[in-house]
N, C-alpha and C positions, 0 to 999 in steps of 0.2 A: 908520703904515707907514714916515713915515720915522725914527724911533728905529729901528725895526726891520734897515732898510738900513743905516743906519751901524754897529749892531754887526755883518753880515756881513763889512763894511769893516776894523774891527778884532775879529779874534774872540775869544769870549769864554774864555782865559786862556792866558798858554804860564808854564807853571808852570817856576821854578827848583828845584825835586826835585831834577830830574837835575845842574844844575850842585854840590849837594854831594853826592851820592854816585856811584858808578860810573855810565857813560852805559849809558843804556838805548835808554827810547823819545825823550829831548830832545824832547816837544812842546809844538807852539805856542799849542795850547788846554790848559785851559779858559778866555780871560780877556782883557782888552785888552793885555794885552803879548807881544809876540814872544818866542819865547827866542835867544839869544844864539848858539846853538848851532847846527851845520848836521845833517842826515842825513847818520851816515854813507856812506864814500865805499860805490857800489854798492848801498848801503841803499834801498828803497822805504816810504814812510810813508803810509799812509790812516789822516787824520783826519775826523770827519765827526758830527752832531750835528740836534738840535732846542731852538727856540727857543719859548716860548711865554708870551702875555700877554692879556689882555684888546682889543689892535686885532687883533692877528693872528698866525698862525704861522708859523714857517720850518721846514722839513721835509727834511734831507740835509746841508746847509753842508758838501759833502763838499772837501777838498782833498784834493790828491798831493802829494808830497814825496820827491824823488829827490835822492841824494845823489852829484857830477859828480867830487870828490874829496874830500877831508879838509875842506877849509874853502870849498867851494862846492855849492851847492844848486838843483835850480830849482823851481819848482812849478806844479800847474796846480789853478784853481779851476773845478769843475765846477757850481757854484750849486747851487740848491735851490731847491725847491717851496712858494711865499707863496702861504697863505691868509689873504682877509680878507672882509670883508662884501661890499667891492665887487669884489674880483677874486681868481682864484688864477691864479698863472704862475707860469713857471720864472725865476728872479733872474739878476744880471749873471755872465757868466763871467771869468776872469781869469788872468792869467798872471803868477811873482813869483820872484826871482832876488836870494836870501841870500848872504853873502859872511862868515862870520866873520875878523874883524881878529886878531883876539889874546888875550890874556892879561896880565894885571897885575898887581901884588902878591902874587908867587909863586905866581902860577894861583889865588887865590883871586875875579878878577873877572876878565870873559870879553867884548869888546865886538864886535858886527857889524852890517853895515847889509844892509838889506830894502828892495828897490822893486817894486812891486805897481802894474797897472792892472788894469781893472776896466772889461767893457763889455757893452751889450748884443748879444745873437745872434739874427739871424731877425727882428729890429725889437720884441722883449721886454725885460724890463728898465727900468730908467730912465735913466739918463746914465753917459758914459764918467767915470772917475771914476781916479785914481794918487795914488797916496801912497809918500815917501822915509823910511824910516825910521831911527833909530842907537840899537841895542839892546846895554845892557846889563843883566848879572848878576854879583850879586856874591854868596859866601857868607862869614858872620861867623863860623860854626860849624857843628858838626855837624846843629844842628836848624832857625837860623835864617838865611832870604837874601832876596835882596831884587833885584826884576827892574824898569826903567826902560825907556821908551821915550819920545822927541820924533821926531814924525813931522811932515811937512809938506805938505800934495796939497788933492786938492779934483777939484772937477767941472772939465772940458772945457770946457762948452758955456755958465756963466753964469760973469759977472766977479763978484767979490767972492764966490763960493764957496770959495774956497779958505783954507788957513790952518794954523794950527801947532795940534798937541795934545800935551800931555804926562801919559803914563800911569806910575803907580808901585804896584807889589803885593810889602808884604813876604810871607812863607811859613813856613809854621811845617811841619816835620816830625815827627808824632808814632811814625812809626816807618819802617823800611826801607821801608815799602809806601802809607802812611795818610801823606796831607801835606791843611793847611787854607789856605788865604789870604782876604785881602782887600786892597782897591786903592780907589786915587780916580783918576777922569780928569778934567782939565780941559782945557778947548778955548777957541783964537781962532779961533772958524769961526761964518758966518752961519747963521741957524735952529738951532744944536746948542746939546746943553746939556751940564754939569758930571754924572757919574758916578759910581756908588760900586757895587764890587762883590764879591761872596764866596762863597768855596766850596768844597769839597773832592775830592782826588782820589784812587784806588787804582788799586797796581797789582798788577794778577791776577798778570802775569808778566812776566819783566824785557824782552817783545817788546809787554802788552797794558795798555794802562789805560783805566780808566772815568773820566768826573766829573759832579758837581752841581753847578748852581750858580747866583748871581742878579745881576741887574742891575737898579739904583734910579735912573730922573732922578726922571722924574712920573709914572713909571709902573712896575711890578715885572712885569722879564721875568725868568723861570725858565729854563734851558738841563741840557740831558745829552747827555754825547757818550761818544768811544770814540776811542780811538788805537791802531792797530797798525801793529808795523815787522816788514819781511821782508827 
């Protein structure tokens, strides 16, 4: 259960697709990286998904994604429904406020920061929990980019929770719609482990996309989500 909590924490991918070709849907699944990118200004984004492994499932991992102007965002995480042997509840909610910085190397790299808490409602849940993120994307060409995140947060409630993690997913795009990746995360955090992740995404239309995809410490979770922008 807790491998499971932590990838809520960081979800599983925000694909740079969109940073090499026209902005579409810029989401922040499938995957441990953020994308760089905000929702457009007036934009609304529901992203939302299933997790699943051998401990247990996560069932909705829905987020919002509102877009406040060009380069600010806020978000709200509504959780999702954990089954496992010993309990099903509703997970922590959360609320998270993107800020893209800019642009470098003639708009071919994009940098922005992300802070996110994370708490229980109604006394469900596990601990309040925030994370500071600086997100970048870069693209090398038309087919290949590359997304990074160092984040740093941890739990509220125990000392020596908290800590740095650094996530990196290159991307490969095999055409206007079809993109694959894979990524490693490693972490300075107590009880967590080292990561490795991979998967692919499509997009139905330049507002919807689907993905697959998996996540390796000691254990292989599977995920499928959906993104759409209105």
């Amino acid at each position: 259960m807790n491998k499971l909590r932590f990838l809520l924490i960081l979800p599983v991918i925000g694909m740079v697709y969109s940073s090499v070709h026209a902005r579409q849907v810029n989401a922040d699944r499938a995957g441990a990286t953020y994308s760089s990118f905000t929702a457009d200004a007036q934009q609304l984004m529901i992203e939302s998904g299933v997790l699943l492994n051998t401990d247990a499932s996560d069932i909705g991992a829905l987020t919002l994604r509102f877009g406040l102007s060009e380069h600010l965002e806020v978000q709200a995480w509504a959780g999702s429904i954990l089954i496992s042997d010993a309990e099903t509840r509703w997970s922590n909610k959360g609320i998270g406020v993107k800020y893209a910085l800019g642009s470098l190397l003639n708009g071919r790299a994009h940098v922005g920061i992300l802070g996110i808490t994370q708490t229980p409602v109604f006394g469900e849940g596990s601990e309040t929990t925030s994370e500071l993120l600086l997100l970048n994307d870069i693209g090398f060409n038309s087919a290949w980019s590359l997304s990074t995140n160092l984040s740093f947060g941890g739990s509220w409630e125990h000392d020596g929770a908290s800590g740095f993690s650094f996530s990196t997913i290159p991307t490969y795009a095999l055409t206007r719609e079809w993109a694959v990746f894979g990524g490693y995360t490693h972490q300075w955090r107590e009880n967590q482990n080292d990561f490795i992740e991979g998967g692919a995404t499509f997009l139905v239309t330049p507002s919807f996309q689907i993905d697959a995809a998996f996540v390796y410490d000691d254990l292989l979770t599977l995920g499928f989500g959906i993104v759409a922008a209105f």
